[in-house]
SEFI-563855 format. One record per residue (C-alpha): x, y, z. Coordinates in pm, 1 decimal, m for minus. Example, Ala and Ser with C-alpha at 12.3 -4.5 7.8 and 13.67 -1.06 7.14 Angstrom:
BEGIN
((1230.0; m450.0; 780.0)) ((1367.0; m106.0; 714.0)) 
END
This chain:
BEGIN
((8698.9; 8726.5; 7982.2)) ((8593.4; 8422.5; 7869.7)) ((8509.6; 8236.7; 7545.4)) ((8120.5; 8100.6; 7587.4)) ((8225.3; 7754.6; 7715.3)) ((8486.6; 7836.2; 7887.8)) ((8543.0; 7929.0; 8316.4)) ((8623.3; 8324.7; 8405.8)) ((8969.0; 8264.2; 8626.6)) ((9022.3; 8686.5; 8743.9)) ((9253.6; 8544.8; 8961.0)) ((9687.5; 8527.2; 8991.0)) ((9795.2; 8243.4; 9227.5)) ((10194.2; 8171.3; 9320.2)) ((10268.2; 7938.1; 9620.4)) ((10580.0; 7822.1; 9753.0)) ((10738.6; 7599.8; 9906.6)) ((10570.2; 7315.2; 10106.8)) ((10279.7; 7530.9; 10109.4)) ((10278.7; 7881.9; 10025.3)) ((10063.8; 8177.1; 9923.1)) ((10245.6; 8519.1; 9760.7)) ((10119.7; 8800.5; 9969.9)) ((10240.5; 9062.4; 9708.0)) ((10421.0; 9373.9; 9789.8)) ((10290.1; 9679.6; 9573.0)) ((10561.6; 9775.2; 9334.7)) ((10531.1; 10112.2; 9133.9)) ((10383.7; 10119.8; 8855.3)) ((10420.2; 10301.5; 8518.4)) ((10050.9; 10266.5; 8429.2)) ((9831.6; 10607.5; 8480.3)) ((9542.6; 10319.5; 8560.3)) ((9742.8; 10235.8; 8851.1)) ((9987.8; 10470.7; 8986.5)) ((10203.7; 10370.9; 9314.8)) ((10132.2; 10603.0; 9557.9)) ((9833.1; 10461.5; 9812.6)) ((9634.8; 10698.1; 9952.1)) ((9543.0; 10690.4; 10364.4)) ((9309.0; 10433.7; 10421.5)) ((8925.5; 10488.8; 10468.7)) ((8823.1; 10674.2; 10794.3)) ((8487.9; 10658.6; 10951.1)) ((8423.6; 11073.7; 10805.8)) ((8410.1; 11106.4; 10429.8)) ((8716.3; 11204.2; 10313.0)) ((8838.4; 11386.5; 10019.9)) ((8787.1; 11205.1; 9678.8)) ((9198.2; 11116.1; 9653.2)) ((9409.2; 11140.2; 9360.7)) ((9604.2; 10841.3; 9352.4)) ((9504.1; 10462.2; 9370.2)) ((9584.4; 10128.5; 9557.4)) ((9874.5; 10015.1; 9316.1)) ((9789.7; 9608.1; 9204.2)) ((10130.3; 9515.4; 9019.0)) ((10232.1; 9211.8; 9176.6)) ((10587.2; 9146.1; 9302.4)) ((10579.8; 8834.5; 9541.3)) ((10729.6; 8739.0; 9851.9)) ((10642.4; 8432.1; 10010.3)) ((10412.0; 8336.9; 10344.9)) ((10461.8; 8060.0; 10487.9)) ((10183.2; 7788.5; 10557.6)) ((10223.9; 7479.2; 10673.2)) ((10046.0; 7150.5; 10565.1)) ((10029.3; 6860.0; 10766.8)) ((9958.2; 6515.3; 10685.9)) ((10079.5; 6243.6; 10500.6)) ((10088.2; 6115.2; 10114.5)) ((10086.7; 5798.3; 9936.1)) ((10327.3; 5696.4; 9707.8)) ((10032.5; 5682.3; 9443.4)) ((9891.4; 6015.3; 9521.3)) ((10225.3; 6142.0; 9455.2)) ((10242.7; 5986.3; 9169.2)) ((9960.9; 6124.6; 9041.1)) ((10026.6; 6466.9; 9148.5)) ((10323.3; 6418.3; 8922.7)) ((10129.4; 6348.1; 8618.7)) ((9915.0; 6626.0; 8675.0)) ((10185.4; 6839.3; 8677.2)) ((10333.3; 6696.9; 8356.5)) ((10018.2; 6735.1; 8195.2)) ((9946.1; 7096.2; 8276.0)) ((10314.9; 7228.9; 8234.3)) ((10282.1; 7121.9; 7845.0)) ((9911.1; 7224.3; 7839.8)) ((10063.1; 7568.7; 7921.9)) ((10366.2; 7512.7; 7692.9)) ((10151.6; 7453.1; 7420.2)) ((9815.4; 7679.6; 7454.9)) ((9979.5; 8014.3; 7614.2)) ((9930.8; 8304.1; 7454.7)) ((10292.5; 8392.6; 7452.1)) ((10506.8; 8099.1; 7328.0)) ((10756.1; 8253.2; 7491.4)) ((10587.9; 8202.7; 7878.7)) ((10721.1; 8596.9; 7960.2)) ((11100.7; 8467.4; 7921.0)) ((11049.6; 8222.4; 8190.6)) ((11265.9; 7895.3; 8195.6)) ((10972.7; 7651.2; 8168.3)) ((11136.0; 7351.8; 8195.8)) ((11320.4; 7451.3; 8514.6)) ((11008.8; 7550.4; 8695.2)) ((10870.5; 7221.7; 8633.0)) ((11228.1; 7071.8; 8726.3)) ((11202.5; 7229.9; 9054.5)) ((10817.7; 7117.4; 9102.8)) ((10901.0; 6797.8; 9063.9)) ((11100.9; 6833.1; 9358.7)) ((10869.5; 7041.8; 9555.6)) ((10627.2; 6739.6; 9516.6)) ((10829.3; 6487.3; 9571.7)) ((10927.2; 6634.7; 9911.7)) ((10561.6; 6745.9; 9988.1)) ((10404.6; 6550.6; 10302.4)) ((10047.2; 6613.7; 10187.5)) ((9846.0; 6550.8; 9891.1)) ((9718.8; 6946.1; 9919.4)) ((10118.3; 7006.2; 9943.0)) ((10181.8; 6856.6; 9650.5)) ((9893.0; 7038.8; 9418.3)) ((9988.5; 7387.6; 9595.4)) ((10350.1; 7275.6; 9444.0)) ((10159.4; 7240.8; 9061.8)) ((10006.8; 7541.0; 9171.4)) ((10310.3; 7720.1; 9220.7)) ((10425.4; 7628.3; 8909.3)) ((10181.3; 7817.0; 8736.0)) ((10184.3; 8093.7; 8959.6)) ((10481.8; 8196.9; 8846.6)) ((10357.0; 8314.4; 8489.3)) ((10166.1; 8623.7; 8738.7)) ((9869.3; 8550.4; 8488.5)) ((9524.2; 8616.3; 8660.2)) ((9340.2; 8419.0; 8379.6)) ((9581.0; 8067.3; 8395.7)) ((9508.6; 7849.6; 8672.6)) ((9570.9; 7554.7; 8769.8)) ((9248.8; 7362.3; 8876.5)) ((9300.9; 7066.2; 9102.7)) ((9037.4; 6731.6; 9065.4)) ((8684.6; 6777.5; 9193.7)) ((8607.9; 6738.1; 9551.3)) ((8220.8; 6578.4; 9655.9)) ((8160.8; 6894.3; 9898.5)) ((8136.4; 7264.0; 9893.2)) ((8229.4; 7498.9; 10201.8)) ((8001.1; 7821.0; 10278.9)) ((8205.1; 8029.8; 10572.3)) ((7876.9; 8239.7; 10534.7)) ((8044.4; 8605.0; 10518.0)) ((8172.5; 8816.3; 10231.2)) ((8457.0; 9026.1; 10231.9)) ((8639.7; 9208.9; 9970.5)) ((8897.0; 9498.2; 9918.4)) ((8736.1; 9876.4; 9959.4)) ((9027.5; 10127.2; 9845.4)) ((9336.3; 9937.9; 9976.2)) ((9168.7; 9761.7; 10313.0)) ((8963.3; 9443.2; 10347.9)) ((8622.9; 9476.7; 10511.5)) ((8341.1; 9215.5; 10601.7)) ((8051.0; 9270.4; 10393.5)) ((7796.0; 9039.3; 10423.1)) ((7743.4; 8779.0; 10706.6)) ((7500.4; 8491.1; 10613.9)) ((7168.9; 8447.3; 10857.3)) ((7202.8; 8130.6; 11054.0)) ((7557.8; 8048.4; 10961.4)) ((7794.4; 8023.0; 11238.9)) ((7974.2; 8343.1; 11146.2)) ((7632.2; 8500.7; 11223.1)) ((7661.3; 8305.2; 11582.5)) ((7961.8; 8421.5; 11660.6)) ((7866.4; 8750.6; 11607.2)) ((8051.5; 8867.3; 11292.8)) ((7879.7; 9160.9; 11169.1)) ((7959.4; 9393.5; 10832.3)) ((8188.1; 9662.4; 10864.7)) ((8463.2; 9469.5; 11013.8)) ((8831.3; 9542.1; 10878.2)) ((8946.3; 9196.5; 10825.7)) ((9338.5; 9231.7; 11011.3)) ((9390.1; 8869.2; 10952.4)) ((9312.7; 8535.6; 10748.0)) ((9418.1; 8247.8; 10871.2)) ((9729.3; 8445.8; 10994.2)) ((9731.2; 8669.5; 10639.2)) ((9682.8; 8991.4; 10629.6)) ((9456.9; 9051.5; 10290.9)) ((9579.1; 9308.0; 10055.5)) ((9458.9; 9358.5; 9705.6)) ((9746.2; 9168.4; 9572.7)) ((9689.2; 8832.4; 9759.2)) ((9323.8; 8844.3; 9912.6)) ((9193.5; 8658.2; 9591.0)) ((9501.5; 8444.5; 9641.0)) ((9403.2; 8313.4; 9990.7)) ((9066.4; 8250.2; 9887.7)) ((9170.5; 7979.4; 9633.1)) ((9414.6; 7846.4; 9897.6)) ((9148.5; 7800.3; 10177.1)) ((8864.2; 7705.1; 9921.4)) ((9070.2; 7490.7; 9644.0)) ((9415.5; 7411.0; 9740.5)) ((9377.5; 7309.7; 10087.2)) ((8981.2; 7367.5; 10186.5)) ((8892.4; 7310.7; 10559.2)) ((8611.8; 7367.2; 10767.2)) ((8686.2; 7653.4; 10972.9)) ((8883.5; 7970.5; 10962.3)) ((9022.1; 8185.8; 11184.1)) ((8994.4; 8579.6; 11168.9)) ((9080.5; 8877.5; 11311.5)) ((8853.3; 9163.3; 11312.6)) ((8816.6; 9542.5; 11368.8)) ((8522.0; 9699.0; 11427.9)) ((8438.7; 10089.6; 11312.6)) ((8388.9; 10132.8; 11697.2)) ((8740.0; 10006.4; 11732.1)) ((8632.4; 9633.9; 11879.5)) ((8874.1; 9423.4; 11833.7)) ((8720.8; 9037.7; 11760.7)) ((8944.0; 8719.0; 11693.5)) ((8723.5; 8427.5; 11583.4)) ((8716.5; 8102.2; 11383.3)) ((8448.5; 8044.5; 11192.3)) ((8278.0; 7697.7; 11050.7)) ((8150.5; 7660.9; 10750.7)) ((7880.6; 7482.7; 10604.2)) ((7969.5; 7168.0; 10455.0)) ((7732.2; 7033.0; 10176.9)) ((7782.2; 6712.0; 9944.6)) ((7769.6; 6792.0; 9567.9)) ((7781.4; 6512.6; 9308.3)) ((8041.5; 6409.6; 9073.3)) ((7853.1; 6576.9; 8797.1)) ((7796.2; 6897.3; 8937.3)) ((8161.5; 6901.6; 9087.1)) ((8293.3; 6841.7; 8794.6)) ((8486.6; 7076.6; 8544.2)) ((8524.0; 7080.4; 8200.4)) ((8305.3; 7109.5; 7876.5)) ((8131.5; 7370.0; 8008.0)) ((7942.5; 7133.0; 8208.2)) ((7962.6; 7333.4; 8519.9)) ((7833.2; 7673.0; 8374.7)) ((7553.6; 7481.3; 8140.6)) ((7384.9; 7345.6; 8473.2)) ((7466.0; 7634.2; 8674.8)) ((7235.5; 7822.7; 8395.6)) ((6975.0; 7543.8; 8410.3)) ((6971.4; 7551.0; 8780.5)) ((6694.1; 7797.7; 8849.9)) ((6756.7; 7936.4; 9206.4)) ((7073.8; 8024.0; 9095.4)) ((6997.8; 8124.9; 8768.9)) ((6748.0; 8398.0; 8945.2)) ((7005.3; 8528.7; 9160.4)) ((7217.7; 8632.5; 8835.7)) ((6895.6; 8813.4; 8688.8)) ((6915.3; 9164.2; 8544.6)) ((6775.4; 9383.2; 8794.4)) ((6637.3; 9738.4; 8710.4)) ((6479.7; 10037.1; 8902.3)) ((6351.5; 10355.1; 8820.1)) ((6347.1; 10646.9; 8924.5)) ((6161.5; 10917.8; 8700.6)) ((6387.6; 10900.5; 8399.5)) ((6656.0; 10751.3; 8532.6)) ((6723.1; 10373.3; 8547.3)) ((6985.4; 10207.8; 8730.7)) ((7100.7; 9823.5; 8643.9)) ((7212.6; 9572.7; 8841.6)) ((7417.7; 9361.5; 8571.0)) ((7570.8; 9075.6; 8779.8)) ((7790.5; 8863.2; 8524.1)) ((7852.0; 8894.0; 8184.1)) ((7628.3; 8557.2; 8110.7)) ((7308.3; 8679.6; 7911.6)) ((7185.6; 8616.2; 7555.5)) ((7072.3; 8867.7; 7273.1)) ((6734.6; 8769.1; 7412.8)) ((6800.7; 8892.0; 7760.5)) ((6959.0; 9202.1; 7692.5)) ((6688.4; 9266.3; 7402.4)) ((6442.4; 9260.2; 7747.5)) ((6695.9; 9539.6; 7916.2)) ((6671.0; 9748.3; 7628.4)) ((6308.3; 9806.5; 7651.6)) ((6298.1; 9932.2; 8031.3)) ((6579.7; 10151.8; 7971.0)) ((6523.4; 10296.0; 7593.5)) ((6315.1; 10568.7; 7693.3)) ((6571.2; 10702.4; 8021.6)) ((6756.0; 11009.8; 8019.3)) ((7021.7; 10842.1; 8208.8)) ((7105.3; 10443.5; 8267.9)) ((7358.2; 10386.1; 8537.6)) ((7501.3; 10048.1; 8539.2)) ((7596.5; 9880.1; 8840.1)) ((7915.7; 9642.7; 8806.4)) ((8006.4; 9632.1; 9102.8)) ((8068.3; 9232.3; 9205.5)) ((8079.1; 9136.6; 8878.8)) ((8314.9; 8892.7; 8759.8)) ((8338.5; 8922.0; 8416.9)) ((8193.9; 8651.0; 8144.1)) ((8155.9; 8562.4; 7782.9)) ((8315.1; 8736.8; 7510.4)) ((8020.2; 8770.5; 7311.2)) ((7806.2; 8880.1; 7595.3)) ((8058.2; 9161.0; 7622.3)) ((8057.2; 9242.8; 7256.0)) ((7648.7; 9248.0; 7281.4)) ((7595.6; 9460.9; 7554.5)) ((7875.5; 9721.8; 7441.6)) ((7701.0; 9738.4; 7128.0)) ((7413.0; 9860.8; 7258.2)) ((7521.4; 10190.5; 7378.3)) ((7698.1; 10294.6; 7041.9)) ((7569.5; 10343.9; 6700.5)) ((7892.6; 10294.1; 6508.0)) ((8084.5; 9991.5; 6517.3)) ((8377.4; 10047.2; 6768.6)) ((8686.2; 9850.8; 6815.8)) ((8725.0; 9715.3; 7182.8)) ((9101.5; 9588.9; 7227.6)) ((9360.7; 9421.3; 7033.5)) ((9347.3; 9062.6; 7116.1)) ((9742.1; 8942.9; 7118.5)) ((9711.9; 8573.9; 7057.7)) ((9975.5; 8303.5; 7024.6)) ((10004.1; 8319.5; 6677.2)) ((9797.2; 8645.6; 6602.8)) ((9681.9; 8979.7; 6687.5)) ((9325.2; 9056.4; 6600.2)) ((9121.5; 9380.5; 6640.2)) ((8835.9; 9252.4; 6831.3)) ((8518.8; 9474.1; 6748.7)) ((8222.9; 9547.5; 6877.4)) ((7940.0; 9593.4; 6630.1)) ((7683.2; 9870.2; 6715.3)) ((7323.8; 9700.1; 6812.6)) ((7105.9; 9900.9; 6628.5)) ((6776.1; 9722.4; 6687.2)) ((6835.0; 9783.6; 7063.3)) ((7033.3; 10096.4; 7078.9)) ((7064.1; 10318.1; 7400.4)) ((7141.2; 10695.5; 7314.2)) ((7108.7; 10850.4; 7693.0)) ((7387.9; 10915.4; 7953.6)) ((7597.5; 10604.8; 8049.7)) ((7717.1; 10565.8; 8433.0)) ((7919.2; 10280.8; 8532.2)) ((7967.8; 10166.3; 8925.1)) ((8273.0; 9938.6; 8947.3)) ((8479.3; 9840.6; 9272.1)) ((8783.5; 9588.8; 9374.5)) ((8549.6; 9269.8; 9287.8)) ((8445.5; 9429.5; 8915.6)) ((8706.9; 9173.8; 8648.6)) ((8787.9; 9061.5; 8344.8)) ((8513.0; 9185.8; 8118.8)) ((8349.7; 9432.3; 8320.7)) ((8678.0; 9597.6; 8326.7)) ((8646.1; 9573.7; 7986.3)) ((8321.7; 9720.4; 7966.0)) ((8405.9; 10028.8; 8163.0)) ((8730.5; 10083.1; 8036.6)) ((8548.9; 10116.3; 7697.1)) ((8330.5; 10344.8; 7814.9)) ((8581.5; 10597.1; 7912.7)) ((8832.3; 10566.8; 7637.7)) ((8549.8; 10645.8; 7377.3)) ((8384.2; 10935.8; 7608.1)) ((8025.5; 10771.8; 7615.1)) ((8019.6; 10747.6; 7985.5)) ((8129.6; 10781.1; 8361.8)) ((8298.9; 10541.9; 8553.5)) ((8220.5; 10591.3; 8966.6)) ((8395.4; 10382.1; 9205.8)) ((8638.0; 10166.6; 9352.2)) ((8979.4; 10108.8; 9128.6)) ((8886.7; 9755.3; 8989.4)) ((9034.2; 9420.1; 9021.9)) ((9328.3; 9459.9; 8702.7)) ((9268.4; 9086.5; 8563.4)) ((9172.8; 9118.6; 8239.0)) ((9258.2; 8879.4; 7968.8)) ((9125.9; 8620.3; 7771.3)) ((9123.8; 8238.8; 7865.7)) ((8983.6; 7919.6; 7789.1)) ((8927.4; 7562.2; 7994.1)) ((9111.4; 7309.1; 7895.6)) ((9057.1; 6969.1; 8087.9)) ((9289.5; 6664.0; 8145.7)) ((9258.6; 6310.4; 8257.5)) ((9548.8; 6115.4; 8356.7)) ((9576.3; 5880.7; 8682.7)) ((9214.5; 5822.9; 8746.6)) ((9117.4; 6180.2; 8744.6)) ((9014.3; 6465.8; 8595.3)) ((9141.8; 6803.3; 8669.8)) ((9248.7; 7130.3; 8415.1)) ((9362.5; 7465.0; 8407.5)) ((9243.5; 7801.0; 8275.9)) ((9501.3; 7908.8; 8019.6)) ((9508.3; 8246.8; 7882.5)) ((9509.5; 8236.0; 7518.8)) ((9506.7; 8605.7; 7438.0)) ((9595.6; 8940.9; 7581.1)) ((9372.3; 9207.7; 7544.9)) ((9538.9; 9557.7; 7466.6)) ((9299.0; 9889.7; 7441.3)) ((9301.4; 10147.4; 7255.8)) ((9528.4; 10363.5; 7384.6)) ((9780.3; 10100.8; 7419.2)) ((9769.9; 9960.2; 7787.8)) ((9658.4; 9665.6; 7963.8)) ((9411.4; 9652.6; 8254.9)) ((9567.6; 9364.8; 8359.2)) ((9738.0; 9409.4; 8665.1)) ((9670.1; 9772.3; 8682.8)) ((9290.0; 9822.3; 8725.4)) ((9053.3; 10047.0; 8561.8)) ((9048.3; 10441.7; 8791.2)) ((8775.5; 10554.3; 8770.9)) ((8656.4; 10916.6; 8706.4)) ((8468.4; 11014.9; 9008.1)) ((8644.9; 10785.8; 9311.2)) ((8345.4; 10687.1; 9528.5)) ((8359.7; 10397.0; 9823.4)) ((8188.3; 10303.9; 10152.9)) ((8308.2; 10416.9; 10460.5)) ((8332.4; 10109.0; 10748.2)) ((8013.9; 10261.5; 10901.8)) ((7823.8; 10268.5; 10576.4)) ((7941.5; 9923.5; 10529.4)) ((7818.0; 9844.3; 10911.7)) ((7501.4; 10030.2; 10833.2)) ((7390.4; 9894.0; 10531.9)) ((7349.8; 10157.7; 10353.3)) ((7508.8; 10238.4; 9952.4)) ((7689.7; 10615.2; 9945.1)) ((7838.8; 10540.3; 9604.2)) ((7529.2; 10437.6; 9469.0)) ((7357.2; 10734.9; 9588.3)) ((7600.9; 10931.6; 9468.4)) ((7543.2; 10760.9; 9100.1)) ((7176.3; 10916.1; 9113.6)) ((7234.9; 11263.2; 9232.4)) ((7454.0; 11305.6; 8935.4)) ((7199.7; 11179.0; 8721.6)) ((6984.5; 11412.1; 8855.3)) ((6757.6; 11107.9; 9052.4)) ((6707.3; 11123.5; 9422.5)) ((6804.4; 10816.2; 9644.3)) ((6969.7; 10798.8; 9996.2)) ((7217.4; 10583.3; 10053.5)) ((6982.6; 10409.8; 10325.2)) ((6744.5; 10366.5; 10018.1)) ((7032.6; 10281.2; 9804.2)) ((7152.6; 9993.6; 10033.6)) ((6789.7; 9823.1; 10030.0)) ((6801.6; 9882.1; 9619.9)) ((6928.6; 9539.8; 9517.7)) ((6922.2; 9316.7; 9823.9)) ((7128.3; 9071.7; 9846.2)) ((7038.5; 8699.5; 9812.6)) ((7255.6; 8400.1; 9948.9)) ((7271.7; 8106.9; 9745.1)) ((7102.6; 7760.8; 9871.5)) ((7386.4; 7581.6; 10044.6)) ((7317.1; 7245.0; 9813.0)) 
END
């Protein structure tokens, strides 16, 4: 989660050396959220609902990717400085002074070599990246300076149960060309095979560290088509402004920007008595959840789709839990650098929700919709159907720096959160209560079994061919 002004990072980057991305190796884990054993993989027949989970404790080992290229001696230079400057922002902001027993000054000892070996400027960020990898913190994040253009592969892929599938391919993109279709198991990115412990990983090295303009995949189809393709993206110029991080600036004209601000709207449909909610970010104002309240007051049952969403604000969190108590709870214990503070969530009484509570989360539900959820089921007010979530929860703020012409920052966590029965979702996910996710041939289809699912057990009737066409989705403009 996020303070208001601050960026949602749900994501735990380690690289090394030359260039490097950790494709973690699942190791057990003691958490009940999370337990070790992974089940057999999705098959294209429903199969029973299983018992254990995709463990998401991280324990790197290192694949190899090479950068070419050359560097300056001022770029290097300045990747220096930007590594001095974000090592003692971390020193100095981290929520545990004591950087998890690390030896901080020899991991920035041995970065400085990294870099000045590197034969790339992207070389020599992955090595500042590295760095801060090593903390395994999904919230701190290094951020390298702004680049004037945005890629758009055009397809969406994500984790279902412990395999990577293609989602979503883009209408007119190239993917769409070359005949990339949902449903795919994604074997391969750019040579790595995606796991829940690295796919977010080798999105922010193909899209921050070292962006280019095509990719290469390899694909399986339900049928059992094999495809290996490389796919362009869509290049588009963005200005220094909008590029830009820092102050909030980003997120205040991301909210201003009206196209995208629609595709982040609360959604709801109903169905007789029940509603269900399409609650994409954790982003809205007393005003706009005020709005929710009054299509859903009068429901039996409000199920609460999270699935996708990447977390937020604090105090969109704290507004939006409130409204489905009517006591003040507390939410976590928020472990700071110099305090812990019971962070609680006042009951909303002017907008209260008394019905039944379901909440949808999958692999891409984070940081304060993990939150949300896990809430729900410690204090028995609702059900929690889906996919085990992402496991990064904690609580981090922006901080930018200038040095060497540019401007660049991190994400530092400044608190974790711990719940109330003692455990961190971070790193271990929230199970849910009823496990629910698409089969490849559901995915192929379009259509939405787990949402389906939701309804009959609220008692509301809704195929998952009906469910899939529920909230479609909408592509953002490419500029």
């Amino acid at each position: 989660m996020r303070r208001p002004a601050a960026l949602v990072f749900g994501l735990a980057l380690a690289v090394w050396p030359t260039k490097t991305i950790q494709a973690q190796e699942a190791a057990p884990a003691t958490n009940p959220v999370a337990p070790s054993a992974a089940p057999a993989p999705p098959s294209t027949t429903t199969p029973a609902i299983p018992n254990t989970a995709p463990a998401v404790t991280k324990s790197p080992t290192a694949v190899t990717v090479p950068v070419q290229g050359t560097i300056s001696k001022a770029d290097r230079e300045r990747a220096l400085g930007m590594l001095d400057a974000v090592m003692k922002g971390i020193e100095e902001n981290y929520y545990d002074p004591k950087l998890k027993g690390l030896d901080w000054d020899s991991i920035h000892e041995k970065a400085k070599a990294k870099i000045e070996e590197s034969n790339s400027l992207n070389g020599a960020l992955a090595q500042i990246a590295a760095a801060v990898g090593t903390l395994n913190d999904g919230h701190t994040r290094f951020v390298p300076p702004y680049k004037p253009y945005k890629l758009d592969f055009g397809l969406k892929y994500q984790m279902v149960w412990s395999r990577c599938f293609v989602t979503r391919v883009r209408p007119g993109s190239d993917a769409a060309a070359k005949n990339v279709r949902p449903g795919a198991e994604v074997l391969h990115i750019d040579g790595i095979a995606p796991s829940r412990q690295n796919v977010f990983d080798i999105d922010y090295l193909v899209r921050t560290l070292d962006p280019r303009e095509d990719m290469t995949l390899e694909l399986q189809y339900p049928s059992g088509e094999k495809q290996s393709v490389v796919v362009k993206a869509k290049v588009s110029q963005q200005s220094a402004l909008t590029a830009r991080f820092g102050g909030g600036v980003r997120n205040d004209m991301r909210r201003r920007n009206e196209n995208e601000w629609h595709r982040l709207r609360i959604q709801v449909q109903q169905y007789g008595d029940v509603s269900i909610v399409k609650f994409p970010e954790f982003i809205y104002d007393a005003s706009d959840l005020y709005e929710l309240h009054k299509k859903i007051r009068n429901s039996s049952t409000t199920i609460i789709d999270l699935r996708g969403n990447p977390g937020g604000a604090v105090d969109t969190f704290k507004l939006f839990t409130g409204m489905f108590f009517d006591t003040d709870i507390k939410a976590d214990d928020t472990v700071g650098r110099k305090k812990t503070v019971a962070e609680m969530v006042k009951a909303q009484h002017h907008m209260s929700y008394s019905g039944k509570v379901i909440v949808l989360i999958d692999s891409n539900s984070a940081s304060a919709a993990e939150m949300f959820a896990r809430v729900m089921q410690l204090e028995k007010r609702g059900t929690v159907i889906g996919d085990l979530s992402s496991g990064y929860v904690m609580e981090n703020t922006w901080f930018p720096f200038f040095s060497s012409g540019v401007d660049y920052g991190a994400a530092i966590t400044i608190a974790n959160l711990i719940m109330k029965d003692g455990k961190s979702i971070e790193h271990h996910g929230v199970k849910p209560d009823d496990v629910q996710f698409p089969q490849p041939t559901d995915i192929e289809a379009g259509r939405d079994p787990v949402l389906a699912h939701a309804a009959e057990v609220a008692g509301a009737k809704l195929t998952p061919e009906e469910a899939g066409k529920l909230f479609p989705y909408e592509w953002p403009p490419y500029d």
